[in-house]
NUVORO-571512 format. One line per 10 residues: number of its first residue (from 1); their letters; for each residue x, y, z of C-alpha. Coordinates in Angstrom, 2 decimals, always signed. Each point is the difference from the previous one (the first is absolute). Example, Ala and Ser with C-alpha at 12.3 -4.5 7.8 and 13.67 -1.06 7.14 Angstrom:
<atoms>
1 = as = +12.30:-4.50:+7.80  +1.37:+3.44:-0.66
</atoms>
This chain:
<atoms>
1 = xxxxxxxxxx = +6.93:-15.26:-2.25  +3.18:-1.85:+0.46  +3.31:+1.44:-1.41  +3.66:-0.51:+0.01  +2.71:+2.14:-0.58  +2.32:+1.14:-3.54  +3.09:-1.03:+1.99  -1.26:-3.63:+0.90  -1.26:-0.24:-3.76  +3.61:+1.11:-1.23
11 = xxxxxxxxxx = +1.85:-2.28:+2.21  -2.31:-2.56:-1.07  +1.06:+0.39:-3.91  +3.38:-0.05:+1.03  -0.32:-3.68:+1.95  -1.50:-1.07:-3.03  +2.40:+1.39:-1.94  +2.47:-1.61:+2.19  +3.10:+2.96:+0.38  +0.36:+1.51:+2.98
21 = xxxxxxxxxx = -0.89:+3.57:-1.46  -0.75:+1.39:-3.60  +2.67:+2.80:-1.24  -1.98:+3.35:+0.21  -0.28:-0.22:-3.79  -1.97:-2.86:+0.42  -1.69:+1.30:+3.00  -1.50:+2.33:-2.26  -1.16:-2.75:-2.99  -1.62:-2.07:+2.87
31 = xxxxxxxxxx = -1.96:+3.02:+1.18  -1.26:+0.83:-3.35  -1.02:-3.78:-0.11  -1.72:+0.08:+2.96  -2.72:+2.79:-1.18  -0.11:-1.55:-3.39  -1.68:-3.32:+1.95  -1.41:+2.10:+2.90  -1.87:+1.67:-3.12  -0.77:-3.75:-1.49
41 = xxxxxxxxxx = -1.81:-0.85:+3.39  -1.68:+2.76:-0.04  -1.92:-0.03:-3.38  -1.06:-3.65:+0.45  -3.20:+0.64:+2.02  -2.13:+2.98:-0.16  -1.19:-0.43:+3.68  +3.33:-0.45:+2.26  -1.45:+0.67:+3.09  +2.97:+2.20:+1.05
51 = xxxxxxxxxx = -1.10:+2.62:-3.27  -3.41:-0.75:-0.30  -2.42:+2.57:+1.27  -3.77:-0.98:-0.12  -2.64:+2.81:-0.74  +1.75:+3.21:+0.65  -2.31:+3.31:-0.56  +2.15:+2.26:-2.35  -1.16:+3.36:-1.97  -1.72:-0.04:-3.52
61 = xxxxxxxxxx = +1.59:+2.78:-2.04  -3.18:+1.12:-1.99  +2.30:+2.93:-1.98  +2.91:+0.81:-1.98  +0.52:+3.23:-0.63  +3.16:+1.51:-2.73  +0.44:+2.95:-2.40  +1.42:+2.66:+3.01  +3.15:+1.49:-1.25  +1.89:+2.48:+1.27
71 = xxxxxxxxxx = -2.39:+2.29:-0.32  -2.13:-1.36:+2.43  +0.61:-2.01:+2.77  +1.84:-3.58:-0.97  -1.12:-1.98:+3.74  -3.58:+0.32:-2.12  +1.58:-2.95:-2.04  -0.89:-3.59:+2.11  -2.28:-2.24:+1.17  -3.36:+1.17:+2.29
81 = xxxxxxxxxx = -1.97:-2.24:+2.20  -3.35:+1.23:+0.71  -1.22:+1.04:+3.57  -3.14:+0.23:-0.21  -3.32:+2.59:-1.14  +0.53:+3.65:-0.07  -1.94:+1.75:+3.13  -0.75:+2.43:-2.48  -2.03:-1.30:-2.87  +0.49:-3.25:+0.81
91 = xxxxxxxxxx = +2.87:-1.05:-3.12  +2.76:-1.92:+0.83  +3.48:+1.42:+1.88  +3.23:-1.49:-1.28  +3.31:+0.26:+1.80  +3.51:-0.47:-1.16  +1.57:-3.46:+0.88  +3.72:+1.17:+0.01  -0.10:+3.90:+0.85  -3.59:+0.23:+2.08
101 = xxxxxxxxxx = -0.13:+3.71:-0.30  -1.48:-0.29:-3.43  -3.74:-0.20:-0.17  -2.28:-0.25:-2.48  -3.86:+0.42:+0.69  -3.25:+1.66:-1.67  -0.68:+3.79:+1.56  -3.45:-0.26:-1.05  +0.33:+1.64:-3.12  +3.16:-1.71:-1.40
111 = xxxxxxxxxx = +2.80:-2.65:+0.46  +3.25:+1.72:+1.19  +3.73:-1.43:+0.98  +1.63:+1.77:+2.87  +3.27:-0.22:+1.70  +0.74:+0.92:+3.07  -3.54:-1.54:+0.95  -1.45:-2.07:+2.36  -3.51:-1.79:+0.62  -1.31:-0.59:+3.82
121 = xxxxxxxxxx = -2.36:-3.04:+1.05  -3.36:+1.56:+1.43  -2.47:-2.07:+2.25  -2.38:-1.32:-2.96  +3.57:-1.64:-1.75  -0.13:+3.03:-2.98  +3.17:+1.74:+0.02  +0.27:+4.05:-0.19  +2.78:+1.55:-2.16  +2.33:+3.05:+1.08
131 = xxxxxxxxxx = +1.02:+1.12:-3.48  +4.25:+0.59:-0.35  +0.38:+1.29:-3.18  -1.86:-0.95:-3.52  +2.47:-1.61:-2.50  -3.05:-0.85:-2.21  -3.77:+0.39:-0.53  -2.93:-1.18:-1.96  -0.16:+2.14:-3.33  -3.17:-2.45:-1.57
141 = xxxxxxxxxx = -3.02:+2.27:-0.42  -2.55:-2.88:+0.87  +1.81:-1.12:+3.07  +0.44:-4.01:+1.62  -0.46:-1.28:+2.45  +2.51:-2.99:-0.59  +3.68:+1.50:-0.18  +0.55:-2.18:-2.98  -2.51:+1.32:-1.97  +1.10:+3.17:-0.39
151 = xxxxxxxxxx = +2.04:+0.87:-2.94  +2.08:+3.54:+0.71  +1.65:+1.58:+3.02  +1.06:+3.35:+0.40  +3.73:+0.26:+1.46  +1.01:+2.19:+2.43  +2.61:+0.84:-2.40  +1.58:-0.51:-3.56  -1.85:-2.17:-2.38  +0.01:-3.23:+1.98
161 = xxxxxxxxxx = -2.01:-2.83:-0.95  -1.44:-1.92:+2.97  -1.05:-3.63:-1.03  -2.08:-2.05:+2.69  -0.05:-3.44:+0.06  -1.88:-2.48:+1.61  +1.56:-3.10:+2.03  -0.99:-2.75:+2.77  +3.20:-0.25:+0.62  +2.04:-1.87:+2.80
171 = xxxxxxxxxx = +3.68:+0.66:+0.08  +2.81:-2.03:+1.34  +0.41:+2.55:+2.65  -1.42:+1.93:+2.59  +0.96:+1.98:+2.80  +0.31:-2.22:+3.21  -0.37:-3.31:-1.59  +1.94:-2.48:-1.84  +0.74:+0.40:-3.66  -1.42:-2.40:-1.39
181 = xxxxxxxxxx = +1.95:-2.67:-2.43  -3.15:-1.78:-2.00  -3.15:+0.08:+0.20  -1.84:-2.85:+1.29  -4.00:+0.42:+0.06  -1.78:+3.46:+0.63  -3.60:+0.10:+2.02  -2.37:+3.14:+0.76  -0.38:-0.68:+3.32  +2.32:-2.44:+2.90
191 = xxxxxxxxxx = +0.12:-2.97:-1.13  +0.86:-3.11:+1.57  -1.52:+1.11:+3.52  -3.64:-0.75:+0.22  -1.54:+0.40:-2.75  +0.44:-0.32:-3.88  +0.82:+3.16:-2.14  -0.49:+0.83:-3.09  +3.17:-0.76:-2.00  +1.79:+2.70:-3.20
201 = xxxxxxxxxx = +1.28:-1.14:-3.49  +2.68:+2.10:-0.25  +3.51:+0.32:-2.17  +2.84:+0.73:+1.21  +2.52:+2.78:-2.12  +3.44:+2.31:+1.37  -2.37:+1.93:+2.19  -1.62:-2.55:+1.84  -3.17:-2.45:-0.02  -3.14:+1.89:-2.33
211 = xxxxxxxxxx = -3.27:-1.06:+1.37  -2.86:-0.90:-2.48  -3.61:+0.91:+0.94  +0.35:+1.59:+3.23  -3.27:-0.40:+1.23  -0.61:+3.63:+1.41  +1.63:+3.06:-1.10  -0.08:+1.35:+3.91  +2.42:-3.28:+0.58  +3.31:+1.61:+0.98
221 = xxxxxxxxxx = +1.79:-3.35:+1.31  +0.33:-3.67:-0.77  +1.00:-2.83:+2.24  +3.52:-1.43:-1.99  +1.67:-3.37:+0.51  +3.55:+0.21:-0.87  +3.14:-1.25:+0.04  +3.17:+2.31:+1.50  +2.60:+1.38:-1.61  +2.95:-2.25:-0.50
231 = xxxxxxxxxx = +3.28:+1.74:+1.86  +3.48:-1.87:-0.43  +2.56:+0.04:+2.61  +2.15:+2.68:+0.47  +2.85:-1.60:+1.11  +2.96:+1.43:-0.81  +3.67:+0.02:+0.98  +4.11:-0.01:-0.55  +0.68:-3.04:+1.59  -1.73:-3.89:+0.93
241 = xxxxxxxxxx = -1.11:+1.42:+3.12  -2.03:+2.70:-0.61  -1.74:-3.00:-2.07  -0.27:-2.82:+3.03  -0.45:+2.65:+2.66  -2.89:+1.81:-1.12  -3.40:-0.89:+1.51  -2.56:+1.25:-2.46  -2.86:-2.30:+0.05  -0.26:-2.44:-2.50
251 = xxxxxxxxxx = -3.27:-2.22:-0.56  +0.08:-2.90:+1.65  -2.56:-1.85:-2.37  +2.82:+1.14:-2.88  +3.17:-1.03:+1.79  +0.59:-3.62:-0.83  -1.18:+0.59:-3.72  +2.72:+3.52:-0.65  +2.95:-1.83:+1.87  -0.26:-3.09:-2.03
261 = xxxxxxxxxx = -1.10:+2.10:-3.32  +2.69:+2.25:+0.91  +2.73:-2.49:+0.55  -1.40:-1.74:-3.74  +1.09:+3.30:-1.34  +3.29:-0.25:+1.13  +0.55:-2.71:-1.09  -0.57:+0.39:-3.52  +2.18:+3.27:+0.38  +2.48:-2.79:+0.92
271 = xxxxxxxxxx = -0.83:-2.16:-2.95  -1.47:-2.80:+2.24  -3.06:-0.42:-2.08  -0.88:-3.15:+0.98  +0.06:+0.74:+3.49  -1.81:+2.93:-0.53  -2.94:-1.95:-1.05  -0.13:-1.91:+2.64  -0.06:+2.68:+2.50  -2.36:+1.88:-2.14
281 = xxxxxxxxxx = -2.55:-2.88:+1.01  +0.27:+0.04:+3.69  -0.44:+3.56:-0.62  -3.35:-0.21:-2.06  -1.20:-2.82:+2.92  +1.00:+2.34:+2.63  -2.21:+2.90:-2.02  -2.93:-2.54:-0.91  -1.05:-1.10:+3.33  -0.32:+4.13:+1.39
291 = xxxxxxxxxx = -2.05:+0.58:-2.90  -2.05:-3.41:+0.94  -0.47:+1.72:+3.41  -1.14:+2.92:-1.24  -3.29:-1.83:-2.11  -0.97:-1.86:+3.07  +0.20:+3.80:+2.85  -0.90:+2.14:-2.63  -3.41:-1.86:-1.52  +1.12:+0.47:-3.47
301 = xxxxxxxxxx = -3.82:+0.11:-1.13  -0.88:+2.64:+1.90  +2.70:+2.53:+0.27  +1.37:-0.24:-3.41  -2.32:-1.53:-2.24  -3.93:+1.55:-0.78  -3.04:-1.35:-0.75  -1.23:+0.26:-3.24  -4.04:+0.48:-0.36  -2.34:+1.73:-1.83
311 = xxxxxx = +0.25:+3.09:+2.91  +3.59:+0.68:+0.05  +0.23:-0.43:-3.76  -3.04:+2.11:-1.22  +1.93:+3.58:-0.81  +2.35:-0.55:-2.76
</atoms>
């Protein structure tokens, strides 16, 4: 996609502006500015092509685990996305999302959390688990065989209290993908390929997007439509031409609408109100038809919108 550079916006402002150069002082007010409308642009469509990412398979965390204390191990306390069945008995093998050495898994007679762990992929798609060292262990005398069932675990050490709960959770990030600003839409399988997929109520809280009615407990990943991360410019300097020389990329479908938004501000930091307004409306024009562009590429009705019937609405 087409871009143009800080500098040429900058210099741009500054035309408008008509003076030759801002002081540094205001070199710095106009680059505040400038995120404050690059930030405007970017919150008035969900599905700027540039940030929009269609159907991306992420991880369902399925547990949160907390209660370790010093006593035990504290990497025991985060999220786990599940892996897959047990080769031994069959139960479900969890793994740690942000340190991967913690495991927790079923040894046939019990559901145990190790550290220093690690679970290996075998032919048939069950995972086998080389045990590190147990931080807890099933204490219920009538043992589960879902890890949220059961209701005591023994701790390694101390009197630790290990609580379990259950999640199908997404979270804004992931390892080797984009974090992920807000949550568009959320499918089981690719959507928007070949074929339709079933498509997730879901709520979104600080952690991330919590899916509703996940239609098999061995599901481990969801297909998410999303919208980036919004980054401001980091453009920073001493003097005007640290400003009009750099050449970070700026949008080009948000260049028009923050160097006339962007010069409005000035001028009502000037007291030129009236002026201000005006500019404020070639702005808004400037804005409207890229977001007009954006309806007719990006098929508003399919991408962003669902269909409501009896199917997709039937778990509540």
């Amino acid at each position: 996609m087409q871009t143009r550079t800080y500098g040429d916006l900058f210099e741009l402002i500054q035309s408008l502006a008509g003076v030759g150069s801002f002081a540094p002082t205001e070199a710095d007010d106009i680059a505040n500015l400038i995120n404050r409308r690059f930030l405007q642009a970017f919150n008035e469509s969900p599905i700027w092509p540039r940030y929009f990412v269609p159907s991306e398979k992420r991880d369902i965390l399925s547990l949160t685990l907390s209660g370790a204390t010093s006593s035990t191990d504290t990497t025991v306390n985060q999220n786990y996305k599940l892996l897959g069945a047990n080769t031994t008995g069959g139960l479900n093998v969890y793994q740690g999302a942000a340190t991967t050495t913690v495991i927790v898994y079923n040894t046939g007679t019990a559901w145990r959390v190790d550290t220093a762990a690690s679970a290996t992929e075998q032919a048939d798609g069950t995972f086998t688990v080389s045990g590190g060292t147990q931080q807890f262990i099933e204490a219920d005398t009538i043992k589960k065989d879902n890890i949220t069932d059961v209701s005591t675990f023994t701790p390694r050490a101390g009197t630790d209290s290990l609580l379990v709960e259950g999640k199908n959770l997404i979270p804004y990030a992931q390892t080797g993908k984009a974090t992920i600003g807000s949550f568009n839409r959320i499918f089981r399988k690719q959507a928007f390929l070949n074929s339709s997929a079933h498509e997730y109520e879901f709520f979104v809280d600080f952690t991330g997007a919590n899916i509703l009615n996940v239609v098999s407990t061995t599901d481990n990943a969801a297909f998410i439509s999303y919208k980036k991360e919004f980054t401001p410019f980091s453009v920073t300097g001493t003097a005007v031409s640290d400003f009009t020389g750099s050449t970070v990329e700026v949008p080009a479908e948000f260049f028009a609408y923050i160097a006339h938004a962007t010069y409005a501000d000035f001028l009502r930091m000037d007291g030129q109100t009236d002026k201000a307004f005006a500019e404020e409306n070639t702005a808004s024009v400037a804005l409207a038809l890229e977001l007009e562009k954006v309806d007719i590429i990006s098929n508003n009705n399919t991408v962003n919108k669902r269909f409501s019937t009896y199917v997709n609405r039937q778990s509540r």
